[in-house]
KOLVOSE-248031 format. One record per atom (N, C-alpha, C): residue in one letter; x, y, z. Coordinates in steps of 0.2 Angstrom, whole numbers, padded with zeros to 4 digits, always signed. Layout:
N
AXYZ/...
This chain:
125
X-0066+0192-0098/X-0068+0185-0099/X-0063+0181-0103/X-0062+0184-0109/X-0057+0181-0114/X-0050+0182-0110/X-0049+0186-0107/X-0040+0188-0102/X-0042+0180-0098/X-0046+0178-0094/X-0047+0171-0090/X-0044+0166-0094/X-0046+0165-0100/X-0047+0160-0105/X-0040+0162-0108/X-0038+0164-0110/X-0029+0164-0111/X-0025+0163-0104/X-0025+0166-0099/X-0021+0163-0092/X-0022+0156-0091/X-0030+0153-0091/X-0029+0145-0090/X-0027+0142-0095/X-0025+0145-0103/X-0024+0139-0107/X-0015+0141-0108/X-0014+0147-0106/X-0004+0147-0107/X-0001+0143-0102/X+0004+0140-0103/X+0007+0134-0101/X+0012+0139-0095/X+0012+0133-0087/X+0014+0136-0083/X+0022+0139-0083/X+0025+0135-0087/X+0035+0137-0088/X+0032+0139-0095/X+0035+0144-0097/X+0036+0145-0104/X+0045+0141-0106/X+0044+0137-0112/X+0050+0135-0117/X+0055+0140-0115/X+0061+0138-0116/X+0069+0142-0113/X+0070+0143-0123/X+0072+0149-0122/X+0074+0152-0130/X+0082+0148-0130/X+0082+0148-0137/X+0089+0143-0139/X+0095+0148-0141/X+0100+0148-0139/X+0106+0150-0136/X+0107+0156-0143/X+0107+0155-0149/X+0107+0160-0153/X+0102+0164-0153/X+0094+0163-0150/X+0092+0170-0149/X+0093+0174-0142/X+0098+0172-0139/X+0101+0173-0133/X+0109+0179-0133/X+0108+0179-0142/X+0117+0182-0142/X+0122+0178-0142/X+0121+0170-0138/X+0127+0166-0140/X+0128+0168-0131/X+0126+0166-0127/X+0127+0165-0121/X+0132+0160-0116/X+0136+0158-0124/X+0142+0151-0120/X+0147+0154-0118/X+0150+0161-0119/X+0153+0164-0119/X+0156+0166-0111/X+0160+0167-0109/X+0163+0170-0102/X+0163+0175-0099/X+0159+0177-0097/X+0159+0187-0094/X+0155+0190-0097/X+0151+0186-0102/X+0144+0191-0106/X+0140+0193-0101/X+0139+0190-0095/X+0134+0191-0093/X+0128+0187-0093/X+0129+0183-0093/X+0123+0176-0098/X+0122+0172-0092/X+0125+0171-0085/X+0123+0169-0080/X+0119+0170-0076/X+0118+0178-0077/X+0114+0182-0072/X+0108+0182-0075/X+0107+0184-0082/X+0103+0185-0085/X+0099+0180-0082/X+0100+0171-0083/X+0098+0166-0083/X+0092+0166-0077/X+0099+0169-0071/X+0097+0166-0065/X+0090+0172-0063/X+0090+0177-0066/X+0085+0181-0066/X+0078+0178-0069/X+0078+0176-0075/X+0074+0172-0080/X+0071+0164-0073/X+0077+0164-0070/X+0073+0158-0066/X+0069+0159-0061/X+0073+0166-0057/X+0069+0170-0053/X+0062+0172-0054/X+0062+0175-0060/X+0055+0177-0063/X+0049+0170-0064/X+0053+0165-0068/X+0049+0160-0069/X+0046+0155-0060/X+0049+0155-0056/X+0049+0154-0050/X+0042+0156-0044/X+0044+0166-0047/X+0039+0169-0046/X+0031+0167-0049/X+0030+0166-0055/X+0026+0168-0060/X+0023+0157-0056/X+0029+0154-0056/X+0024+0149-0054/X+0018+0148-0049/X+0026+0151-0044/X+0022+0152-0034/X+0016+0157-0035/X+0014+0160-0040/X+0007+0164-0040/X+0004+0162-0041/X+0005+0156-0049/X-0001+0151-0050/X-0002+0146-0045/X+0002+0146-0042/X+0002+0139-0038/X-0001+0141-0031/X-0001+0148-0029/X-0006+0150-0026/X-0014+0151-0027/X-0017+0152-0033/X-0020+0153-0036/X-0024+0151-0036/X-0021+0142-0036/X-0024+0138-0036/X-0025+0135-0028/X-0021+0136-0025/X-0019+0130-0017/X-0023+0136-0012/X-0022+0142-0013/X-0025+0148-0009/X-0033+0146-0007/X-0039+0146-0009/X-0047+0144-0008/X-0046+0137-0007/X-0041+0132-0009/X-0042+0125-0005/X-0038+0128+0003/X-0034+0130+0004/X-0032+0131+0010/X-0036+0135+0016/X-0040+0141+0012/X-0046+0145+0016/X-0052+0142+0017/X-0051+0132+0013/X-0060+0131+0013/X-0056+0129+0019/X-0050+0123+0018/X-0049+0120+0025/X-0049+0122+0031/X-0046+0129+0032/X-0048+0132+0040/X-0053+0133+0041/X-0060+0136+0036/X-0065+0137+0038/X-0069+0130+0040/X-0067+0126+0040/X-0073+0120+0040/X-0071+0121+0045/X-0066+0117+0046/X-0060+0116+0054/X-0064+0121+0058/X-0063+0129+0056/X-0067+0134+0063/X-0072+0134+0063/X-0078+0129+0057/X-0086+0129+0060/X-0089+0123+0062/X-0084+0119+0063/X-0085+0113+0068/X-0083+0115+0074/X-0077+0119+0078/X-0075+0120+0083/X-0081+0125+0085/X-0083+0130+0083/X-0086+0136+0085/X-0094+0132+0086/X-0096+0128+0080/X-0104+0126+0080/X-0102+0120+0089/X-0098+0117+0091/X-0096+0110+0095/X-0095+0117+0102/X-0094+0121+0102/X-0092+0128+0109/X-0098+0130+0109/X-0105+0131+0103/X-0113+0134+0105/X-0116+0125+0107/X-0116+0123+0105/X-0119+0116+0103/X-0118+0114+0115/X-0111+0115+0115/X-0111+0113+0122/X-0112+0118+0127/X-0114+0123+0124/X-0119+0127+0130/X-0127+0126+0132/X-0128+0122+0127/X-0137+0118+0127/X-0135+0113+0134/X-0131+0107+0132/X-0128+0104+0137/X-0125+0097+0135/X-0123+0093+0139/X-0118+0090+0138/X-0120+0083+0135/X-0127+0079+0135/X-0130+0076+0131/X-0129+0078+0123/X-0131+0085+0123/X-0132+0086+0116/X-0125+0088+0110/X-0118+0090+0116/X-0112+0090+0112/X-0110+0084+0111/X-0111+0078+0117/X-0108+0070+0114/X-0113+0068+0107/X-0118+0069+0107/X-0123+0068+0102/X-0118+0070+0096/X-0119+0078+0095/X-0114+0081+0089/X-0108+0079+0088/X-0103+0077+0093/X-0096+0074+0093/X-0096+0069+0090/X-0101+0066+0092/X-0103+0061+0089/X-0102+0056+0082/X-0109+0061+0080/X-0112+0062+0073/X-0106+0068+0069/X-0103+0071+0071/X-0098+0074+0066/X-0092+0070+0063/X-0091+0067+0070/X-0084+0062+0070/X-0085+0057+0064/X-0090+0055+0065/X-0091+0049+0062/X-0095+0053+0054/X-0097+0057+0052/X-0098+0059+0047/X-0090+0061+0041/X-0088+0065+0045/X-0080+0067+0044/X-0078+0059+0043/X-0077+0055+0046/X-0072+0050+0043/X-0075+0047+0038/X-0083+0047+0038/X-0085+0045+0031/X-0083+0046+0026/X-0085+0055+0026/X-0083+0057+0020/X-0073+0058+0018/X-0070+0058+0022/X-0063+0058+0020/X-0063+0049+0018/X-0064+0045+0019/X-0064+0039+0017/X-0067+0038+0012/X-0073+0041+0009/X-0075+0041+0002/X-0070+0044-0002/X-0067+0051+0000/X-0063+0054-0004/X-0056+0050-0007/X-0052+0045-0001/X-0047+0044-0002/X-0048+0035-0006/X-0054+0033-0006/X-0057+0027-0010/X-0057+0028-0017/X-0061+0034-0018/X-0061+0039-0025/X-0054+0040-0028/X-0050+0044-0023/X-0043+0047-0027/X-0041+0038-0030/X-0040+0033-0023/X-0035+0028-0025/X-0039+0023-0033/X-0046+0023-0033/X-0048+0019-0040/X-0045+0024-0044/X-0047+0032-0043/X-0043+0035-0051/X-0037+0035-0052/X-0033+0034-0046/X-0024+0033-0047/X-0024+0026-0051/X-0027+0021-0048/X-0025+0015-0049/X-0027+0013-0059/X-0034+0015-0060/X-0034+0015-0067/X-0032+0021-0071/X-0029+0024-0069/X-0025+0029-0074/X-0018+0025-0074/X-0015+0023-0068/X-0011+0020-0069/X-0009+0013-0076/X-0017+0010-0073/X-0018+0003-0077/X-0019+0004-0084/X-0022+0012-0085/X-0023+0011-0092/X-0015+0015-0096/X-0013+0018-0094/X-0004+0019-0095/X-0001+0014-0096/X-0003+0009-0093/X+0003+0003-0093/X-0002+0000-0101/X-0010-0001-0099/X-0009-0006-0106/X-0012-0002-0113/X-0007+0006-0113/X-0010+0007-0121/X-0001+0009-0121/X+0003+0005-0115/X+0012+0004-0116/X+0014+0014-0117/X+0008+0020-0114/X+0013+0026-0112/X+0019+0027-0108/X+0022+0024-0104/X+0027+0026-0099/X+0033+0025-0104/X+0037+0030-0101/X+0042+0031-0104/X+0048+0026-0102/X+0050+0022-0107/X+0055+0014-0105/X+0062+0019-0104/
């Protein structure tokens, strides 16, 4: 439980170490290039896991919905064809409900995050 609780609160890029704890890496043919581009590699890595982590179960909710709409609309039209217009329906018109709640939601909270940055003057001039 406590390993959980240190993963979500370590910062995604760790800080780049300053060049004297580095040996002094200004230097030509030390090797201090490769090192870097490895240190990006890794950090590269270390992101695309967390960013899978997280994008991975939003990505498996969306197929699944997606395939118990199509699967539930393939048994629903074995009853008969009254009863899948019915469902086609009622899902169609559910579905854009709710994605139209969601994107009314996102846009107030963009808009006042926005407006309240602007009037306590955080954006960077």
């Amino acid at each position: 439980m406590e390993k959980r609780e240190e993963e979500s609160q370590a910062p995604l890029l760790e800080p780049r170490p300053a060049a004297a704890e580095n040996g002094g890496g200004d230097m030509v043919g030390d090797g201090g290039a490769e090192e870097e581009e490895v240190g990006l590699g890794r950090q590269l890595l270390e992101e695309n896991r967390k960013l899978w982590a997280v994008a991975g179960p939003s990505i498996c909710t969306r197929f699944s919905t997606f395939g118990v709409t199509v699967i539930s609309q393939a048994f629903i039209g074995h009853i008969g064809p009254t009863e899948l217009a019915a469902y086609a329906l009622v899902s169609t018109v559910l579905m854009r409900f709710s994605n139209g709640i969601l994107v009314i939601t996102f846009l107030v909270c963009f808009f006042l995050f926005a407006n309240i940055m602007i009037c306590f003057n955080l954006t960077k001039n």
